[in-house]
N, C-alpha and C positions, 0 to 999 in steps of 0.2 A: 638260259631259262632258270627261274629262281627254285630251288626245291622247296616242296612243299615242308608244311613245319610241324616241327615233331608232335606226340601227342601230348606232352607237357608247356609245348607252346602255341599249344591254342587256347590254354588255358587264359594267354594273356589278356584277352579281353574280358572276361571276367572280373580277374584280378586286378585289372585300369577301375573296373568299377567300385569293388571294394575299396579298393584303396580309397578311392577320392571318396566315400561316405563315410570311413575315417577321421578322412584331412578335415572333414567340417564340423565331426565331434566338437562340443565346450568344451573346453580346457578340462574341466574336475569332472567331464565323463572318458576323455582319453585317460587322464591319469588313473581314474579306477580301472578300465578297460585293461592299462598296462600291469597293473597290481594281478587283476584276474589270470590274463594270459601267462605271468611269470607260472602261478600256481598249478597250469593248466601243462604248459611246457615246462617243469621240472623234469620230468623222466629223458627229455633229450637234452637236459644240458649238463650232463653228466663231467665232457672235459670241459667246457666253459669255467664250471664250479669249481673244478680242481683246480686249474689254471688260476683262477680266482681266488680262490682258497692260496694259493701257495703266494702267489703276490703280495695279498694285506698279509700272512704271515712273516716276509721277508721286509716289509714297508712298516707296519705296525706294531714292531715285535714288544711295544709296551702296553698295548692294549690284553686284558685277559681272554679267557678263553671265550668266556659269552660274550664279553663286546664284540671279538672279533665275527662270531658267528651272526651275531647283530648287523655286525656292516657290510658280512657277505651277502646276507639276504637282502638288503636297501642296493648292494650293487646289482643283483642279478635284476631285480627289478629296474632298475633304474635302465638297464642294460635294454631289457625287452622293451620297456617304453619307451625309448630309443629308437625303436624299430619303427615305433607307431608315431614318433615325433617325426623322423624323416618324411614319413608317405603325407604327414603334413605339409613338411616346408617343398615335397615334389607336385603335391595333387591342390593344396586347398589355393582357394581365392581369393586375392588380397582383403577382402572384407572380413573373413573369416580368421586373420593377422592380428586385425586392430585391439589394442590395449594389452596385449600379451607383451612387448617388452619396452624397457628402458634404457635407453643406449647414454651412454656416457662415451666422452673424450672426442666426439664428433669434431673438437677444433684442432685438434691434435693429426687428424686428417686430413683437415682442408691446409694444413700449414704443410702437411706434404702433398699435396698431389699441387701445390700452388706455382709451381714451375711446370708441371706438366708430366714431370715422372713416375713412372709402373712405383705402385707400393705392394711389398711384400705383409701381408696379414699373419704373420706368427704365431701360431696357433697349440694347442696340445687335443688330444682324441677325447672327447666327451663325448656320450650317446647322440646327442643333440648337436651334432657340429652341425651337422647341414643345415638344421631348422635355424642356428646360428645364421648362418650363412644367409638363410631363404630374410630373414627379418631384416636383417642388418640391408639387404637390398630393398626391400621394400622402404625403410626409410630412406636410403639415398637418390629415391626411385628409379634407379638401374641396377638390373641384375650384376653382380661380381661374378669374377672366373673361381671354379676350387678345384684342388689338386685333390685325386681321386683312387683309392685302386682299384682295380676293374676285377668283375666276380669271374671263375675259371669257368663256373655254368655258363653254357652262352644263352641259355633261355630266361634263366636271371638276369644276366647282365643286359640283354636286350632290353626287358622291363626297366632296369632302373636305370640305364644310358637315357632312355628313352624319357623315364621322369625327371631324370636330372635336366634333360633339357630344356622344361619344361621353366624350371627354377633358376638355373644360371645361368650366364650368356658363355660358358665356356668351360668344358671340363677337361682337366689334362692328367695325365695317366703319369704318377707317382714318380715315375723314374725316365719320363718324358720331358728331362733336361730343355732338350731343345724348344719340346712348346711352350715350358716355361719361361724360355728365357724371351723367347719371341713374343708372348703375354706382354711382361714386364716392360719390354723394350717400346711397346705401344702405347705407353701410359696406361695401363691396367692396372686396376685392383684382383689380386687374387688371395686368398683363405688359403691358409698352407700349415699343414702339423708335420715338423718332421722330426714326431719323438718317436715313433714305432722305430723297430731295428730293419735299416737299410739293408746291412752286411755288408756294405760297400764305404768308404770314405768317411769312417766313422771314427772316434775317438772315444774311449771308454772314461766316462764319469759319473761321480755320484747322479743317485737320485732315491731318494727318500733315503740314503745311504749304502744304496746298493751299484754298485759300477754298473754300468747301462750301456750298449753300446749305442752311442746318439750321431745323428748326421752332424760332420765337423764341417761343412763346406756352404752352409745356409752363408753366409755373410760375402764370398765368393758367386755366390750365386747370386746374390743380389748385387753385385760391382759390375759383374759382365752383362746383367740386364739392366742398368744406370738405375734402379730404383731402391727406394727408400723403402725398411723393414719397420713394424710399428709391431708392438704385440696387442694381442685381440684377443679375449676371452670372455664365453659364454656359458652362465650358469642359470639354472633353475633354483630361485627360491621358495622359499614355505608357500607364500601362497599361490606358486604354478606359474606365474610370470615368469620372464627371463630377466637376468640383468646381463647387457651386454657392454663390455667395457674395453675400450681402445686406448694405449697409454703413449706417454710419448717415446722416442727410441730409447733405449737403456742409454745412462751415462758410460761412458769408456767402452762400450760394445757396438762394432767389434773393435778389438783389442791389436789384432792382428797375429792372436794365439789361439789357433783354431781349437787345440781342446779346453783354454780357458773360457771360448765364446761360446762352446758346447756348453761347459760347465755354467757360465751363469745361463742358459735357455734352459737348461733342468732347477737352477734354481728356482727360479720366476717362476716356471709349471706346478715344481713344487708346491711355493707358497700360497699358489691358485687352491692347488685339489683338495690341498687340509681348508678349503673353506668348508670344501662338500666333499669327501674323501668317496662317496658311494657314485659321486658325478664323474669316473675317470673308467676307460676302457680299461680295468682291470681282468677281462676276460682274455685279454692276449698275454702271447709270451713277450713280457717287454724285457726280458732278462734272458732270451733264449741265445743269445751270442755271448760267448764267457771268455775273458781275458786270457792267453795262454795259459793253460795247466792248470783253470780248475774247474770244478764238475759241472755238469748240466745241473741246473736248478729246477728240472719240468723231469728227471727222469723218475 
């Protein structure tokens, strides 16, 4: 017998509705929407901002004092519209997609999946992955699989398991090896960021110049699933379009020096986010793992 559901989850149907009159917002009424809501939700994003704050000061340390307070507020913003980009790429319908992005490197794709093997999507944490995700399928016109982590709420996570389904043909849980590798092995395309900190099989290398502890075993993981990794990245331009861009595999990567193949994946990410440095999950602790014997950088 199924228990009945709590009283924060019955609010989900509700919230199925909200959402998808969102997802059909124009483009230049979410992005105000997103601007409002930052201003609105300031008082609870109290550790986000710190978090935040302490990042572009460890990444940016040549910016002054007001630029850097400049680029916190374009992140935090950028961050909550994020929010509102997702319940896009979960709820809206394909019509309400059209002309929002530019994909490049599309040949660079079909040169790999052209034997038939799983390609690994390469990716770094923008606000906007998913709606990444959500467009890049609609050009292809089939949904791709994303690698996902699952919210500890289960009346959250119900909702947005629930939306995600709606958008990908397949969502695998972070540290769910095995269905990734079972993905890959079936000639699947899947969206993959593994620059957040694992804590596990990781190798410490720069980024922005700060040691990061990054996942060392991406190239590994793609050998034991026979598929080919490509990098993918998705950014919001000035005028609110996306440009979404597939390149071909790095030259000499992998290397077979799992922290040199770490090292150049923080480079490239790198070189991505100082396009749009407010376009990067800066609200996480990407630095909360520290090389033996030195301090927490969050405390």
């Amino acid at each position: 017998m199924t228990a009945a559901p709590s009283p924060r989850c019955r609010l989900l149907t509700p919230a199925n509705w909200l959402a998808a009159r969102v997802a059909r917002l124009p483009q230049p009424w979410l992005l105000r929407l997103g601007a409002v809501s930052t201003w609105l939700l300031a008082p609870l994003l109290g550790r986000r901002r710190r978090y935040a704050r302490r990042n572009l000061a460890l990444c940016f340390p040549e910016l002054d004092a007001h630029a850097q307070r400049r680029l916190l507020r374009a992140t935090l913003r950028a961050t909550v519209t994020g929010v509102l980009e997702s319940l896009r790429a979960w709820f809206a319908p394909a019509a309400a997609l059209r002309g929002l992005v530019a994909v490049e490197g599309l040949e660079h794709l079909a040169a790999a999946r052209a034997d038939g093997r799983g390609v690994l999507l390469l990716t770094g944490h923008m606000p906007h992955l998913e709606l990444g995700g959500r467009l890049l399928s609609e050009t292809l016109g089939a949904p791709i699989d994303i690698v996902v982590r699952h919210n500890n709420r289960a009346c959250l996570e119900r909702f947005i398991d629930a939306a995600r389904r709606r958008a990908f043909a397949a969502t695998i849980g972070k540290k769910d090896v095995r269905g990734l590798l079972r993905a890959l092995s079936q000639g699947r395309l899947v969206a993959y960021a593994g620059d957040q900190d694992f804590s596990y099989q990781h190798a410490f290398v720069p980024f922005f110049g700060v040691p990061a502890a990054t996942l060392a075993a991406i190239p590994q993981l793609a050998a034991r699933g026979n598929a080919s990794v490509l990098p993918y990245w998705c950014q919001r331009e000035a005028d609110g379009r996306y440009r979404l861009r597939i390149g071909p595999p790095w030259r000499g990567w992998p290397s077979g020096d799992a922290a040199a193949d770490a090292a150049r994946y923080m480079a490239e990410l790198e070189r991505v986010v100082r396009r749009h440095p407010e376009q990067y999950l800066w609200v996480h602790r990407r630095f909360k793992t520290r090389p033996p014997g030195q301090p927490d950088l969050y405390a």
